[in-house]
N, C-alpha and C positions, 0 to 999 in steps of 0.2 A: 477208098474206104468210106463205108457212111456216115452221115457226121450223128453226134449224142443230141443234137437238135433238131427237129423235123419241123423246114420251114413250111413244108407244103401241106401240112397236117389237114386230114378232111373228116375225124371221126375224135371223138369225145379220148379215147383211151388213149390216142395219139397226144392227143393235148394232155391229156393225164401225164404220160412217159413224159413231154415237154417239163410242162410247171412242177416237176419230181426233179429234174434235174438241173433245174434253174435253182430250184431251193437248194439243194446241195452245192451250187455253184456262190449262190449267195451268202455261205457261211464265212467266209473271208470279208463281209462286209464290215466295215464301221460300227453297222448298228447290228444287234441279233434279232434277225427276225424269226419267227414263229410263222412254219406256215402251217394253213388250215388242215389241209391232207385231202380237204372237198373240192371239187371240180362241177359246175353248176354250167349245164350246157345252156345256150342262148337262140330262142326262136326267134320268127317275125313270119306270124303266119303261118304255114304248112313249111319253111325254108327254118331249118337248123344252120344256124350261120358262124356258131364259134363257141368259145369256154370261157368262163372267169375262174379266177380263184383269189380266195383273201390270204396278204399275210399279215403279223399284227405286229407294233414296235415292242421293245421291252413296256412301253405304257399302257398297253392295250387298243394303242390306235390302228385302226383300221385300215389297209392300202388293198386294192384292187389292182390283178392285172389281167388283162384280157389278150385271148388269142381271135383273131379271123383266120377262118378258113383260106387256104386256098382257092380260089376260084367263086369267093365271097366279099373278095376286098375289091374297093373303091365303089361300094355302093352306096356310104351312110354309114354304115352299121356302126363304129368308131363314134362318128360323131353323134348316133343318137343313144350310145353305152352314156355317150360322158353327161349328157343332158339328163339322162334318169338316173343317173346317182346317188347315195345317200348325201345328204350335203351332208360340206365338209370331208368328204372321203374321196382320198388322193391316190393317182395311179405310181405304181410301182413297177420299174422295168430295168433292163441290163443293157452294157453292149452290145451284146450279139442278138437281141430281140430286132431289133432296127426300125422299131415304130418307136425312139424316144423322141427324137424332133416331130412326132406329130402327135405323140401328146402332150407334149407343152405347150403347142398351140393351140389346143383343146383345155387345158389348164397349165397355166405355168409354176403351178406347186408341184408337179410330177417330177417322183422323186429317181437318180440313176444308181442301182446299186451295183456294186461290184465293179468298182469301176478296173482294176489287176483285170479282168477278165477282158478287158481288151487292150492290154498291153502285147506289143509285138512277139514275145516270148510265151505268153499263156496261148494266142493265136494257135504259135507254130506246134505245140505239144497238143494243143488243140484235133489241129487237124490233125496230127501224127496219128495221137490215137484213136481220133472217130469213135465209132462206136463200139471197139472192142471191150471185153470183160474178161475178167480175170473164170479161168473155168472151173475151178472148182466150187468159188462162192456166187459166179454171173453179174457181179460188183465191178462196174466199168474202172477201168484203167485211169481215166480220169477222178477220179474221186480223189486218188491218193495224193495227188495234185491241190485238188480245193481245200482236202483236210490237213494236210501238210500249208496252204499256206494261211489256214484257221490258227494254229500254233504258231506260225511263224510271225505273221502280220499282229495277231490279234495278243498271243500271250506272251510274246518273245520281244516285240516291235523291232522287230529285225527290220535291216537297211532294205533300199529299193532294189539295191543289188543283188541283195543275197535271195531278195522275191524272186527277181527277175533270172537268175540262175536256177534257183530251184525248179522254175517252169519248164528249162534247159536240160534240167539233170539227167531224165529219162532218153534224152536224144546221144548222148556220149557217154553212159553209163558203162553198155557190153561192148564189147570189144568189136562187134558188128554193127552196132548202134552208131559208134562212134567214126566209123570205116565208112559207113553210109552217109552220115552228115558231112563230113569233111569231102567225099568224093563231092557230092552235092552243091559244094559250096554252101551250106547251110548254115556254118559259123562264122562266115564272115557279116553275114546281115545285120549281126547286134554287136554289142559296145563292147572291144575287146578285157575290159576289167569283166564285164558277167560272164562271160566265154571263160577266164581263167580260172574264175570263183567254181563254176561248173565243171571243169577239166579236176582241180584241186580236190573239190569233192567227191568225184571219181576216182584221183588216188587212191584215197584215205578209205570211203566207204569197201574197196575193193578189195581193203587189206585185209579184211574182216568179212569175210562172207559165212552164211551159216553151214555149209556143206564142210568148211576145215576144218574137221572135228580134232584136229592136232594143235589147231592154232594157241597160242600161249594164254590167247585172252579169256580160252572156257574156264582157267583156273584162277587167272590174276585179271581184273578191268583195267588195275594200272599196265597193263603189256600191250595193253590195244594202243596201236597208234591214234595219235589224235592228229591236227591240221594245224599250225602259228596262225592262222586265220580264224576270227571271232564268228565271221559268215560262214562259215562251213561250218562252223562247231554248232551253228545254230539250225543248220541243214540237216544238219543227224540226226538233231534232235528233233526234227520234224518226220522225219525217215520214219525210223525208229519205232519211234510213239507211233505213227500211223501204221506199222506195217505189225508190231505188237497188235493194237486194236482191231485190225481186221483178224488176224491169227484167234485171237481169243472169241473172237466172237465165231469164225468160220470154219474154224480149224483146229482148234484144240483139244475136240475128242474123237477126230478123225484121221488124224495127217499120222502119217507112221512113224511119222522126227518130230514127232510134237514136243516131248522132252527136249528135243535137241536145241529146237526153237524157243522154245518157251526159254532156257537157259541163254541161248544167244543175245534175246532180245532183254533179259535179265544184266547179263553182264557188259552188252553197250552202253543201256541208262545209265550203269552203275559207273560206269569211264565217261560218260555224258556231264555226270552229277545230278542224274533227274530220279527223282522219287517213281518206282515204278507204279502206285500208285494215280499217276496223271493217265496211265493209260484208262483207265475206268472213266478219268474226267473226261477224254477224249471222246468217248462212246457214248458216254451221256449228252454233251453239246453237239455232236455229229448225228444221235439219232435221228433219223425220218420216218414220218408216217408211210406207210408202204400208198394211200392215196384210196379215193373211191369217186363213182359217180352219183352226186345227186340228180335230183328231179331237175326239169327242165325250167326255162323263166323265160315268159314270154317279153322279147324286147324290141 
């Protein structure tokens, strides 16, 4: 499966998809960063050799980060980004970039964000789901993941386990999902509490699916089973909230169960305890700028 990061990128647009889904990835971070939405390609000479892009803190401060090309790295280029810089303005990078130990030897204020994103459990759903998307909206399968653990981590301050499971959840969710992991050995490699917490939330989430249009909970929220675990209750509500927010934004004046949904995802919040108004809040701190390219800078 291909992965949602293209390390080998050799064209402005590529870098674009890149730095589009690093910011989405970076909404789980500590700080909310703002990114630009600009992509400012980087010459030297007749050789186009990489991309920057800014993103900002809540204060307005400035962070750069930069991509080399494939088949452009170990020439320089890196070390003559960092020498032309604005002073004062600090590179911004993740896990899975795997240029952060060389830019902190370039500047040791370079900052790592996302650091959930290279936990052994974000990895594995990681690769799981590569670059797939969902086909109706073309909205990567991961997404539901980083914005799920933006509510978890950010609104919720949900345990590390309950993080670390929700990265799991997609993996033993379907009845084949979970058929495939366990043949794999694939749950035995993490900590058997997060393995439980993610089996538990399979339970419960299961119980409740939107297709039982018999099920007791369309009438009463109090019939919907819940979970005696506080982490999984906080997994729903991650659930939930994001798969409400994609619905309304992607699907709600096209899907033929739209009512149907639209009520589902009304009477889980409503046995959750959450205001279905967070799903609007959701949408609004998860938007992205869809991205463009600027003019080129000679460096």
């Amino acid at each position: 499966m291909s992965p949602r990061f293209d390390h080998d990128a050799r064209t402005p647009a590529t870098a674009l998809e890149y730095f589009r889904n690093r910011a989405v990835q970076f909404l789980h971070d500590d700080i909310d960063w703002t990114w630009s939405g600009l992509i400012t390609p980087l010459v030297r000479g007749s050789i186009e050799w990489g991309c920057e892009t800014l993103l900002h803190d809540p204060q307005g401060n400035a962070f750069v980060s930069v991509y080399v090309y494939a088949g452009q790295r170990g020439q320089g280029h890196l070390r003559r980004h960092a020498a032309a810089r604005p002073a004062g303005q600090r590179y911004l990078s993740s896990p899975g970039c795997g240029i952060f130990e060389a830019l902190v030897h370039l500047d040791p204020r370079s900052v790592l964000a996302s650091p959930i994103s290279g936990w052994p459990e974000y990895l594995a759903i990681e690769r799981h789901c590569g670059d797939t998307r969902a086909k109706r909206s073309g909205v990567h399968y991961m997404n539901h993941v980083d914005e799920g653990l933006r509510v978890l981590h950010r609104w919720l301050g949900a345990s590390e386990a309950a993080m670390r499971a929700w990265c799991l959840h997609p993996l033993v969710q379907g009845d084949e999902d979970l058929r495939r992991s366990y043949a794999a050995g694939l749950l035995d490699e993490f900590e058997p509490k997060v393995v439980a917490l993610a089996l538990e939330y399979r339970n419960i989430a299961n119980g409740f699916l939107s297709p039982m249009e018999s099920h007791p909970g369309y009438d009463d929220p109090a019939r919907i089973a819940r979970s005696p675990l506080a982490e999984v209750d906080a997994m729903l509500v991650a659930d939930k909230l994001q798969n409400a927010k994609d619905f309304r934004l992607h699907h709600r004046a096209t899907h033929p169960r739209a009512a149907w949904l639209e009520r589902y995802f009304e009477r889980w919040l409503a046995a959750l305890g959450v205001d279905v108004a967070e799903v609007d809040r959701l949408a609004r701190e998860t938007a992205m700028a869809s991205g463009a390219i600027g003019p080129a800078r000679e460096l």
